[in-house]
Backbone bond lengths (Angstrom), bond angles and torsions (degrees), N, CA, C in turn:
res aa  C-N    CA-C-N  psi(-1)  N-CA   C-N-CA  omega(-1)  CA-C   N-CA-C  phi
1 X - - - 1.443 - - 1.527 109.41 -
2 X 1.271 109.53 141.17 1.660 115.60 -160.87 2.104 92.45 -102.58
3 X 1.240 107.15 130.42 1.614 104.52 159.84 1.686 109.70 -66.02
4 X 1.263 77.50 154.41 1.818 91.40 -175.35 1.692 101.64 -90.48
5 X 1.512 110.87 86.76 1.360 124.09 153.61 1.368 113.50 -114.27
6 X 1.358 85.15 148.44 2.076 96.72 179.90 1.162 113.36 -65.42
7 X 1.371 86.61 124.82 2.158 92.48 170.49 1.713 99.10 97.65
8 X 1.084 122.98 -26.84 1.465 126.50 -167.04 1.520 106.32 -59.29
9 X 1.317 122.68 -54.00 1.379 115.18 158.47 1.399 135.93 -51.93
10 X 1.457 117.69 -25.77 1.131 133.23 -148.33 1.620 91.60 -92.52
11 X 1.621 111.15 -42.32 1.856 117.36 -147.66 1.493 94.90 -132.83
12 X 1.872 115.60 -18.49 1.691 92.36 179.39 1.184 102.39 -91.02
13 X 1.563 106.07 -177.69 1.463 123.85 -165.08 1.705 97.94 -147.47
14 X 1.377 113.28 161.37 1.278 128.98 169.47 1.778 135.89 -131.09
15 X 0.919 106.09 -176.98 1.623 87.13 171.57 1.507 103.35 -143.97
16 X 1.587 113.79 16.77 1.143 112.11 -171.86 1.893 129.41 -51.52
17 X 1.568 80.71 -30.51 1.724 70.94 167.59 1.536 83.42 -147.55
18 X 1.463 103.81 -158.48 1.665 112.72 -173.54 1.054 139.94 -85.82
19 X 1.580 106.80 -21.88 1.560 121.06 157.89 1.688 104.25 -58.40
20 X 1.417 122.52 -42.56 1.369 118.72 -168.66 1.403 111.46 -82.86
21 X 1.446 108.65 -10.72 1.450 112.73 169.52 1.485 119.00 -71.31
22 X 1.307 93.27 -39.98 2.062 109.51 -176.81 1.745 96.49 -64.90
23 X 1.615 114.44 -50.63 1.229 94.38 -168.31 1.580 118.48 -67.92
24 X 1.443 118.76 -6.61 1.506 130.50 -169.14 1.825 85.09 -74.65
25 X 1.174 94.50 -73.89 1.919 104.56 -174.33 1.470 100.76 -44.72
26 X 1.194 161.84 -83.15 1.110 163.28 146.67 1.670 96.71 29.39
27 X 1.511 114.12 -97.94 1.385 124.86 -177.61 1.740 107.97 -44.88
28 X 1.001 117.15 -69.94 1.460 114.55 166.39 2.129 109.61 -32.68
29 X 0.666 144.61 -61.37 1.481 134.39 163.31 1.556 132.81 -43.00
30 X 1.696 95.76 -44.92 1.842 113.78 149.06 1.415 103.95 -31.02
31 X 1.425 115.74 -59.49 1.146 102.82 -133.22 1.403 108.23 -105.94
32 X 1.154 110.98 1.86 2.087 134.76 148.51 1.518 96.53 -56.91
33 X 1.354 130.97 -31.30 1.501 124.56 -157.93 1.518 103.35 -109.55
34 X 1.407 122.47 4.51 1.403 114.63 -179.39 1.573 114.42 -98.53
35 X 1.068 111.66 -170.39 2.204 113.30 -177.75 1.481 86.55 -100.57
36 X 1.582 94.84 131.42 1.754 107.45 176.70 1.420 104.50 -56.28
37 X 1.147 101.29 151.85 1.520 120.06 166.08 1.502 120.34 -172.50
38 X 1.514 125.31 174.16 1.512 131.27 -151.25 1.855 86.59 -71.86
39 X 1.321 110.32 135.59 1.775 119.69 158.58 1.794 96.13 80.55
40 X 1.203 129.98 5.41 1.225 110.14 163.88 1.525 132.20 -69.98
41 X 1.031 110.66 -9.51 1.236 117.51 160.92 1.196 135.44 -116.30
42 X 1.843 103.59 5.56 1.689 108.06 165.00 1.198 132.46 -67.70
43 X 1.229 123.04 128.03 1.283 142.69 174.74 1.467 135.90 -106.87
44 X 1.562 137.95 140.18 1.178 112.83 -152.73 1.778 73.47 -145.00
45 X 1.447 130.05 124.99 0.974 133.10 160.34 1.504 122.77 -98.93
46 X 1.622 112.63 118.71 1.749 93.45 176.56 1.388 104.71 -122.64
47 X 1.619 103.83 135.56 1.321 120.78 -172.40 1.443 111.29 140.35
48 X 1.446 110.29 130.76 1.583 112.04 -151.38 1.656 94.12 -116.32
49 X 1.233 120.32 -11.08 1.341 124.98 -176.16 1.686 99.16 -75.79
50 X 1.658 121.92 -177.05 1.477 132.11 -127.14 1.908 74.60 -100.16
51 X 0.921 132.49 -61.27 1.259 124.91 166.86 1.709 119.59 -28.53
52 X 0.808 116.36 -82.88 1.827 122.44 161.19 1.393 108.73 -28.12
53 X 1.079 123.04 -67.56 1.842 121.43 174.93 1.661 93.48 -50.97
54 X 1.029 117.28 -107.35 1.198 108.25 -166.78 1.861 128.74 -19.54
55 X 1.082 110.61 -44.75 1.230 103.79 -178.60 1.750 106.83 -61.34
56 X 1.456 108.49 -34.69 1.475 106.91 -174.65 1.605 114.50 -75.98
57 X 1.480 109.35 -3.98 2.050 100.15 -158.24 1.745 70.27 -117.22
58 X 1.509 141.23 9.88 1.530 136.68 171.09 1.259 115.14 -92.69
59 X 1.705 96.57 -41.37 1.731 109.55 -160.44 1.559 102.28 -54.12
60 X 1.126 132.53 -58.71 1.321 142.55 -158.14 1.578 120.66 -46.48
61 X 1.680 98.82 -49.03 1.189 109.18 -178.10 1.755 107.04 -88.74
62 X 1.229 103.47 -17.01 1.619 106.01 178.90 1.610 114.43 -63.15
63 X 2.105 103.94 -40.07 1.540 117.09 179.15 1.053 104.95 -42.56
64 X 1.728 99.54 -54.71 2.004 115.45 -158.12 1.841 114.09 -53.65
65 X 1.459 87.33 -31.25 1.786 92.93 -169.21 1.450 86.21 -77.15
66 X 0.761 163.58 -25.91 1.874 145.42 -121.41 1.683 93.12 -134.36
67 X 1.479 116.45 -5.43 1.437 117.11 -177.36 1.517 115.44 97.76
68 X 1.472 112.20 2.09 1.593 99.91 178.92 1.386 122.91 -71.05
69 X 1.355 125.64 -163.82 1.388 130.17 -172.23 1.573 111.50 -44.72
70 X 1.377 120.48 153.57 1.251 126.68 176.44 1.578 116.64 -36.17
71 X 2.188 85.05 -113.13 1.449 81.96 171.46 1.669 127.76 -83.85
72 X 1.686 96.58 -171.20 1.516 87.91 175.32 1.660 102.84 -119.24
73 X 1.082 114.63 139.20 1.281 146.31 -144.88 1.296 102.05 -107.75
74 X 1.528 125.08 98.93 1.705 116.93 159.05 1.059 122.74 -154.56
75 X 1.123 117.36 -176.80 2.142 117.87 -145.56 1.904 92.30 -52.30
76 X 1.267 107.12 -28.98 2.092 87.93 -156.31 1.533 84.71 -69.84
77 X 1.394 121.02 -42.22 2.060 128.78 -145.99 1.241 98.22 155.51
78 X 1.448 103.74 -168.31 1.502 117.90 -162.91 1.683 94.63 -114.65
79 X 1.887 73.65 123.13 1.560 89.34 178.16 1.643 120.20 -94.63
80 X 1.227 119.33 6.49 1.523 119.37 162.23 1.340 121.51 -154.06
């Protein structure tokens, strides 16, 4: 069950099962096909369990393959 925040239906995504996985991959490929710009490849994962980690230590290199922003950008420097 999703909390009732704005936009949460509209812009989040899940991976709870596999249809919701396809639609995650889906938008993620969109968004290899759009004109760069600031936050197109920001991502905000919530969930601290083994699912949540993973999706967050994947996302990065998943952007890079699909054509998103260069490097990746974090508090120490840029790690690619």
């Amino acid at each position: 069950m999703r909390p009732a925040i704005p936009g949460l239906a509209e812009h989040g995504f899940d991976v709870d099962t596999y249809a919701a996985a396809l639609r995650l991959e889906d938008h993620l490929v969109s968004l290899g096909r759009r004109v760069p710009a600031p936050g197109r490849s920001t991502v905000v994962v919530v969930g601290a369990g083994i699912t949540g980690i993973e999706v967050a230590a994947e996302m990065p290199a998943r952007l890079l393959d699909l054509g998103g922003c260069g490097a990746l950008y974090t508090e120490a420097g840029i790690a690619r």
